[in-house]
C-alpha positions as CSV (number, residue, x, y, z in Angstrom):
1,X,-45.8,109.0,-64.9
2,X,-46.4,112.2,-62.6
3,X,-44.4,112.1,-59.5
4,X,-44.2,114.1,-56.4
5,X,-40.9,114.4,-54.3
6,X,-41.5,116.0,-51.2
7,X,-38.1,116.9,-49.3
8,X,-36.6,119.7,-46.7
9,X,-33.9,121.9,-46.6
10,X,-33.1,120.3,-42.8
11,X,-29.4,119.7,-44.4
12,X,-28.5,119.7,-48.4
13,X,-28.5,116.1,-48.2
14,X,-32.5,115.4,-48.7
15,X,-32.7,118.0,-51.3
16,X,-29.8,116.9,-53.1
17,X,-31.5,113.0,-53.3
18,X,-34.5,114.6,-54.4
19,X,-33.0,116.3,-56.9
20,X,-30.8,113.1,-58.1
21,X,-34.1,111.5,-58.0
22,X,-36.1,114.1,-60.2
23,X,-33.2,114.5,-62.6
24,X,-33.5,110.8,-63.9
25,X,-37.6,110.5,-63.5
26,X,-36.9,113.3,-66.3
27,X,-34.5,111.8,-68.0
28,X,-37.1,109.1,-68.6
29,X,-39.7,111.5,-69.9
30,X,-41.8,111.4,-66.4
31,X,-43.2,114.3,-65.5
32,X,-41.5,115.1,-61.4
33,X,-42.5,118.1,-58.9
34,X,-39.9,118.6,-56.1
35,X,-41.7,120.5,-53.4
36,X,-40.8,121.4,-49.7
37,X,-44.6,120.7,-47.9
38,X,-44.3,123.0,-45.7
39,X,-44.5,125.4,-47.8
40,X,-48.1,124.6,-48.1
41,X,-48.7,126.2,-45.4
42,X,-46.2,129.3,-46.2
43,X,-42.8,130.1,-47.1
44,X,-42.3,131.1,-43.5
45,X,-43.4,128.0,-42.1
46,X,-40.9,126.3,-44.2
47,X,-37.8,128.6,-43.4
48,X,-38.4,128.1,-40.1
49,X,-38.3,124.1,-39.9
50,X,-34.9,124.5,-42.0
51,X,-33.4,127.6,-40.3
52,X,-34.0,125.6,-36.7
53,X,-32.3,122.9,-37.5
54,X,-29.4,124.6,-39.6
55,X,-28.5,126.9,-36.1
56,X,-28.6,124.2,-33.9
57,X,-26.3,121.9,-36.1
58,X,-23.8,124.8,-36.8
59,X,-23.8,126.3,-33.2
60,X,-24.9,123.8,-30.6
61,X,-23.5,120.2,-32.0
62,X,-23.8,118.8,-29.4
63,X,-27.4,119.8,-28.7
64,X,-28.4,118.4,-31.3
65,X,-27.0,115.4,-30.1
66,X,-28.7,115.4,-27.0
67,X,-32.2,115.7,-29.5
68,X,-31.3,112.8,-31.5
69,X,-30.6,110.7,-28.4
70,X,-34.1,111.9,-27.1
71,X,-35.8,110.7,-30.1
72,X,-33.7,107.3,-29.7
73,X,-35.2,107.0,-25.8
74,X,-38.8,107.9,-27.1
75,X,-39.0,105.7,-29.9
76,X,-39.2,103.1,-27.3
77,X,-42.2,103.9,-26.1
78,X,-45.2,102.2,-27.1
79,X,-46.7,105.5,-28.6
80,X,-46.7,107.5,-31.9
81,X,-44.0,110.3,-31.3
82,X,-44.4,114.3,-31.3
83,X,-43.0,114.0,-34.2
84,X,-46.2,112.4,-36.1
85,X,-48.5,114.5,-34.4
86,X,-46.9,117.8,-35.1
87,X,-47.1,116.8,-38.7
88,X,-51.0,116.2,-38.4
89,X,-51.3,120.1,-39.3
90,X,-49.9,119.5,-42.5
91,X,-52.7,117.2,-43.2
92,X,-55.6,119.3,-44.8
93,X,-53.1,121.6,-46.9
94,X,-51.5,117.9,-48.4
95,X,-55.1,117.2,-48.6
96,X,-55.6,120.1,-51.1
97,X,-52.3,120.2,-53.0
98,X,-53.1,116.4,-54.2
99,X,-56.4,117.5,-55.0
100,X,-55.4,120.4,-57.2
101,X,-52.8,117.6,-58.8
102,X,-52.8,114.2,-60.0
103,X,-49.3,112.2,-59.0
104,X,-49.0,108.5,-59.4
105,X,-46.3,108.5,-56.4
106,X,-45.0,110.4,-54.0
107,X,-41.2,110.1,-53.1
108,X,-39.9,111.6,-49.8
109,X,-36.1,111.6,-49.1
110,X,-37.3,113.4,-45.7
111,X,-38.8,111.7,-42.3
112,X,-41.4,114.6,-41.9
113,X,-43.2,114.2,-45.5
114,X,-43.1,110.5,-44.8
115,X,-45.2,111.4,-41.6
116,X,-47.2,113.8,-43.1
117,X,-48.5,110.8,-45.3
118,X,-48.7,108.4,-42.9
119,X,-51.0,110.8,-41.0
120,X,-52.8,111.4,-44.3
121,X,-53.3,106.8,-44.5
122,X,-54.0,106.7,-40.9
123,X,-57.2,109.5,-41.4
124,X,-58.6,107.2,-44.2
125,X,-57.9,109.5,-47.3
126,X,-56.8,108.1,-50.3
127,X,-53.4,108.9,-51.3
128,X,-50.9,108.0,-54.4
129,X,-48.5,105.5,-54.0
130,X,-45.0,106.2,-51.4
131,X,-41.5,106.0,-51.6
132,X,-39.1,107.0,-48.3
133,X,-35.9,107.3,-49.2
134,X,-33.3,107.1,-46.4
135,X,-30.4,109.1,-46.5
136,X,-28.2,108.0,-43.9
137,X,-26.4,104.9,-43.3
138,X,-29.2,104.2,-40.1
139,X,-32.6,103.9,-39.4
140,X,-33.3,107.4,-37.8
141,X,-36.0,107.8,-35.0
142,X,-39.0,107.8,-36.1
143,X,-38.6,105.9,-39.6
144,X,-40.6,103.2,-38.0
145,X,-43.5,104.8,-37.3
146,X,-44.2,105.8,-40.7
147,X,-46.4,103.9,-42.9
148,X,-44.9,104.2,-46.7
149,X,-45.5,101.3,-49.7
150,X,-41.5,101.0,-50.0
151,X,-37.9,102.1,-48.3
152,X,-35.1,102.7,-50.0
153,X,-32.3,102.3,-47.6
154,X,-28.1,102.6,-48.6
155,X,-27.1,99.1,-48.5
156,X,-28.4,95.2,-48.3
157,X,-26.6,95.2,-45.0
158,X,-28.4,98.0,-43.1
159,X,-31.5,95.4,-44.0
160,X,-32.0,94.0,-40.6
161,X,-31.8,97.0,-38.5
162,X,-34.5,98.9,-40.3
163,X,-36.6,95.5,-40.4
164,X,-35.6,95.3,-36.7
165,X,-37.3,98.2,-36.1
166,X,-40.4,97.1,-37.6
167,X,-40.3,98.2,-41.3
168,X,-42.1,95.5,-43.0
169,X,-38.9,93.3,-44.7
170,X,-40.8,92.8,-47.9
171,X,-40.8,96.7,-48.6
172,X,-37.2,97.1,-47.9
173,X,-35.1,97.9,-51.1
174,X,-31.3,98.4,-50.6
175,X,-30.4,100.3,-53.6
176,X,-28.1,102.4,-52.0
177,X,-28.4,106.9,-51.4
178,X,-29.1,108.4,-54.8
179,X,-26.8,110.9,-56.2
180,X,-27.4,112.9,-59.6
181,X,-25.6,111.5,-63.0
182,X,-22.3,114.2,-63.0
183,X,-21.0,112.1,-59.6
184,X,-22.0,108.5,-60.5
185,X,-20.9,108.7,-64.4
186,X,-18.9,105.7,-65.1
187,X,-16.2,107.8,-66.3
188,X,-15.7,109.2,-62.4
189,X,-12.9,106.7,-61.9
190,X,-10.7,109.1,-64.4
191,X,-9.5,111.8,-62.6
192,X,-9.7,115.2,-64.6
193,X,-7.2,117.1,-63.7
194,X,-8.8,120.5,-64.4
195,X,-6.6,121.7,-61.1
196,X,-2.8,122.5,-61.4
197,X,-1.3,119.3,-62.2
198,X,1.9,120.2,-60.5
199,X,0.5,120.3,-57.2
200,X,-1.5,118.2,-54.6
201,X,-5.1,118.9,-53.4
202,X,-6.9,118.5,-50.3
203,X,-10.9,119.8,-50.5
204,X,-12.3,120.3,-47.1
205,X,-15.9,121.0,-46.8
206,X,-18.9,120.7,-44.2
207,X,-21.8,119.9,-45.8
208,X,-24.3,122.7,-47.5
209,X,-24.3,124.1,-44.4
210,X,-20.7,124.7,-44.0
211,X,-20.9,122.9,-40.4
212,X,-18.0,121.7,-38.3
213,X,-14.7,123.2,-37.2
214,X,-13.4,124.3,-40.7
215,X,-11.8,127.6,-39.7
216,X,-9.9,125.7,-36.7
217,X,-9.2,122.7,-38.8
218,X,-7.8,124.7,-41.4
219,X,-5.7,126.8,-39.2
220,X,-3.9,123.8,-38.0
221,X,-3.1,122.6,-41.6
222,X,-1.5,125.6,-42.4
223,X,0.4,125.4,-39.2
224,X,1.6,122.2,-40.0
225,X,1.9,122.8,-44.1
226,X,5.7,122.6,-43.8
227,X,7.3,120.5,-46.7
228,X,3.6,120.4,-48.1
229,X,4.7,123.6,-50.2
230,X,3.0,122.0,-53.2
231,X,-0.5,121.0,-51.6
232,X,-3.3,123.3,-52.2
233,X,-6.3,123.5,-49.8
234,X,-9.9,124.0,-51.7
235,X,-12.2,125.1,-48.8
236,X,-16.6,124.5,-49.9
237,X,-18.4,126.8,-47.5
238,X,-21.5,126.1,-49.5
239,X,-24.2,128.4,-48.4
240,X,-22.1,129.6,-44.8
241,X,-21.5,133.0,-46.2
242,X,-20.6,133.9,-42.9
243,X,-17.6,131.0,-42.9
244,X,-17.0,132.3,-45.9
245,X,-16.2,135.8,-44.9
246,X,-14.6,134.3,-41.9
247,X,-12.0,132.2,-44.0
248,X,-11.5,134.9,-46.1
249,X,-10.5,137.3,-43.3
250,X,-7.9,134.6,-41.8
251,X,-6.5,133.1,-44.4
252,X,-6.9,135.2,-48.0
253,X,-4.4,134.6,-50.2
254,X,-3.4,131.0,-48.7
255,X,-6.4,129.2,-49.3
256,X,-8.9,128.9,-52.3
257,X,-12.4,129.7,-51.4
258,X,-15.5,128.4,-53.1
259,X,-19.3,129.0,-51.8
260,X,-22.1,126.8,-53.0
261,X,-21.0,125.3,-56.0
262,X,-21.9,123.1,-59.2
263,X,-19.0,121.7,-59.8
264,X,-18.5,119.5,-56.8
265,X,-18.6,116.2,-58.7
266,X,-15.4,117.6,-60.7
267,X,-14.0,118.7,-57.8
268,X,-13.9,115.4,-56.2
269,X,-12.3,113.8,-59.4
270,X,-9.4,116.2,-59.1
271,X,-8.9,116.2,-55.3
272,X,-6.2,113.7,-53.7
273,X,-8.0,113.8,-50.6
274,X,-11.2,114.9,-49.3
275,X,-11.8,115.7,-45.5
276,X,-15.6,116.6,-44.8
277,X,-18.3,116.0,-42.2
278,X,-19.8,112.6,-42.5
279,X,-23.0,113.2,-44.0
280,X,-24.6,110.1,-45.3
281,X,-25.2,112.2,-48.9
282,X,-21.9,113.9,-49.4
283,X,-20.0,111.0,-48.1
284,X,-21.6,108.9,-51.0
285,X,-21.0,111.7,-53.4
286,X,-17.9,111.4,-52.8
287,X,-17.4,107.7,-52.2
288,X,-19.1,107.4,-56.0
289,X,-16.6,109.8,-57.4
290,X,-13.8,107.4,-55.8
291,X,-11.8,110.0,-53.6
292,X,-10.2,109.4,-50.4
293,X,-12.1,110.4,-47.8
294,X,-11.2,111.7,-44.1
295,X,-14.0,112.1,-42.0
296,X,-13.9,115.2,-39.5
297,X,-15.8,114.4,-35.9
298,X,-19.3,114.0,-37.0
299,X,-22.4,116.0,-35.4
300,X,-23.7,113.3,-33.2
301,X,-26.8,111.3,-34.0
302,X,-26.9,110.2,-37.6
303,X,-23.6,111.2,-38.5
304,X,-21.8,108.9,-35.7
305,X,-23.7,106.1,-37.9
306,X,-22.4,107.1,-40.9
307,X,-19.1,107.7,-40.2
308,X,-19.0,104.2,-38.4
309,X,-20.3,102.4,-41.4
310,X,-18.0,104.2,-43.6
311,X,-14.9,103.2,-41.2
312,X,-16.5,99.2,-40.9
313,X,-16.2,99.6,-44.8
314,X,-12.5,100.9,-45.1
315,X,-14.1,103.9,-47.3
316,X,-13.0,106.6,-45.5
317,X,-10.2,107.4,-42.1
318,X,-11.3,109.3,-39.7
319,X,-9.2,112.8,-38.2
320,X,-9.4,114.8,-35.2
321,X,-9.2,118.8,-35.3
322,X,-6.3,118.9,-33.2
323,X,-2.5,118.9,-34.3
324,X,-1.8,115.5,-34.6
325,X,-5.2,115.3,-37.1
326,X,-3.3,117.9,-39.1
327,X,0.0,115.7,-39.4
328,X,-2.3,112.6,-40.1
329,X,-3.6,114.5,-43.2
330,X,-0.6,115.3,-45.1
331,X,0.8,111.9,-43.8
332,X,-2.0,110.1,-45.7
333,X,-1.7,112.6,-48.6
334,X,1.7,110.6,-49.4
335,X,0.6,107.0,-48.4
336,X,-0.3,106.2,-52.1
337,X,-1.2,102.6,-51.3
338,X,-3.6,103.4,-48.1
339,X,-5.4,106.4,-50.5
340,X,-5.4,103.4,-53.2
341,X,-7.3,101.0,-50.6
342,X,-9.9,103.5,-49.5
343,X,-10.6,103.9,-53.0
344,X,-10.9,100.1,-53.9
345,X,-13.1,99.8,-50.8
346,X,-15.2,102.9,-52.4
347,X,-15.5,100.9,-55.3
348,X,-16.5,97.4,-53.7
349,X,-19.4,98.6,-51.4
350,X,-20.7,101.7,-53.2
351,X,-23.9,101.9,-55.1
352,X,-23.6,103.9,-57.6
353,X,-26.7,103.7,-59.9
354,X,-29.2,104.2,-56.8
355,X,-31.1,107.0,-58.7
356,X,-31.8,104.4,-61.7
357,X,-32.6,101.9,-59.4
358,X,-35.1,103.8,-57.3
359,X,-36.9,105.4,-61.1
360,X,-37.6,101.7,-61.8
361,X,-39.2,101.1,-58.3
362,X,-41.1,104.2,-58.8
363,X,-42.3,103.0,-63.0
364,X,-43.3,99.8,-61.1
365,X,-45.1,100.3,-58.5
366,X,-47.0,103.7,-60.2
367,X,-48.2,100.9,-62.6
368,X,-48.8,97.9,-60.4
369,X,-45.9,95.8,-62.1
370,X,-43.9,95.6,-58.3
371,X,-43.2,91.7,-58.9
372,X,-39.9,92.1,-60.8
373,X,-37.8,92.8,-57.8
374,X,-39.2,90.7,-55.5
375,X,-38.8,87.4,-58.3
376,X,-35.1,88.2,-58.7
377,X,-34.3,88.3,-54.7
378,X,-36.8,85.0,-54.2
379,X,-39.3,87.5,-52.3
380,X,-43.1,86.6,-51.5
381,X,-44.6,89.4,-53.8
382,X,-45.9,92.2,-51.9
383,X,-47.8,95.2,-54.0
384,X,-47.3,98.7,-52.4
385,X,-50.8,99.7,-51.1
């Protein structure tokens, strides 16, 4: 099977799913392609998209906010949204690339590929098999306006809000967000203890991007570290240099640093407790790996949904960047039982095999044997296309 996953770097989250997603397709012997469609049209082009929406989710939160709550208004009118129409000029350089290369489907953990398709279906031309994969624990704005043969969204319960919002039910699959093999291996529940065993460890991170307010956050649990001698804090900057140099400045020598890193998924093993932004890939990332979470305010818009679902679920607490946040952290460090319950909740709700599940979607529909699924949940068959 030749495959096509076309993703953005708006956020590590799509790129990381794609990459979960291509790293089983060739596991399987397919042949995959991960590509960011704007590059199509120049690397420029593509750096732009990403860099616009990195600034404004680093710098201006709450901004970004106020766009996602636009988009929530607009989507209720009874018109396609700027959104779909700006990605019309993607159209003849798609056109080419597919011509130039032969894909069976085309996977797109990303809204605006899904709508550069969609444009592609609405213009007549004849295009491979899709696959949107969802990424947060909502229906974003827009998702409804695309035209795609399936959905993969997090969970079965999630179901009736993207259906509500007029995805065709019979193309829904809840196989959960996927996440690459060295986070959902079965042997995740076995912390390795590569860290100093003698001591506790708290990782704090904010996505990729670095976003939220590490550097005050941090501050504060240092302030309030007293009688936590023994705790170490593991700061991920991922690709913040900036942060990065910022941390280091302030706090050298009683922190341990780490940029973009591979060994996240070993990381989360170790850790005793994990406070991060509540993106809907790193929270399952971590969720998978079976580490208690504390969610930091989340950027609003998609991250208010995720953090929500994650709270309704008892998979995570949530902690303000203030003083008493800080006291709550090392508080929950030594509630063995609570960290013991977010965990078990972790392990109830979780999907953890969402990459296999979505590769035997994709060997099913490429070849027209789409029935499977829809026998096993008592579904009137419906072939993609």
């Amino acid at each position: 099977m030749e495959a096509l996953i076309l993703s953005c770097g708006t956020g590590g989250g799509h790129n990381a799913a794609g990459a979960a997603i291509m790293e089983e397709l060739e596991r399987r012997g397919h042949h995959a392609v991960m590509i960011n469609p704007y590059t199509l049209c120049g690397d420029a082009l593509a750096r732009r998209i990403d860099e616009a929406y990195i600034v404004t989710a680093r710098r201006t939160p709450k901004a970004f906010g106020t766009l996602y709550h636009a988009g929530e208004l607009y989507r209720k009118l009874p018109f396609r949204s700027p959104v779909y129409y700006a990605n019309r000029g993607m159209v003849s350089a798609m056109e080419r690339y597919l011509a130039e290369h032969s894909f069976d489907i085309v996977i797109m953990p990303h809204l605006f590929p899904a709508e550069i398709m969609t444009n592609m279906k609405c213009l007549g031309m004849e295009i491979p098999k899709t696959m949107f994969v969802a990424t947060d624990y909502c229906c974003i704005p827009f998702t409804e306006e695309t035209d795609c043969d399936a959905y993969v969204i997090p969970a079965p319960e999630l179901t009736g809000e993207f259906a509500g919002r007029g995805i065709p039910e019979e193309k829904i699959y809840p196989y959960g967000i996927p996440v690459r093999r060295s986070f959902a291996d079965a042997e995740c529940h076995e912390k390795e203890r590569f860290l100093e065993k003698a001591k506790k460890h708290i990782l704090i991170a904010g996505g990729s991007i670095g976003a939220g307010q590490i550097d005050k956050f941090i501050g504060l649990l240092l302030e309030h570290r007293e009688g936590n001698e023994d705790t170490e804090l593991i700061v991920v900057c991922g690709n913040n240099r900036k942060l990065y140099e910022k941390l280091e400045m302030r706090y050298g020598g009683q922190i341990t640093m780490l940029g973009h890193t591979d060994r996240m998924a070993e990381y989360l093993r170790a850790g005793d407790l994990y406070i991060s932004k509540p993106g809907g890939l790193s929270s399952t990332e971590a969720a998978v790996c079976g580490i208690p979470l504390l969610h930091m305010p989340p950027i609003p818009g998609c991250e208010t949904y995720n953090a929500g679902y994650f709270l309704e679920h008892g998979m995570s607490r949530t902690c303000e960047v203030t003083e008493q946040g800080a006291a709550a952290v090392y508080e929950l460090l030594h509630q063995e039982e609570e960290r013991a319950a977010i965990v078990r909740n972790q392990q109830k709700y979780m999907q953890r095999n969402a990459a296999d599940k979505i590769c035997d979607l994709a060997e099913e529909s490429a070849m027209g044997l789409a029935e499977s699924y829809n026998k096993v949940q008592n579904r009137p068959l419906c072939y993609p296309g």
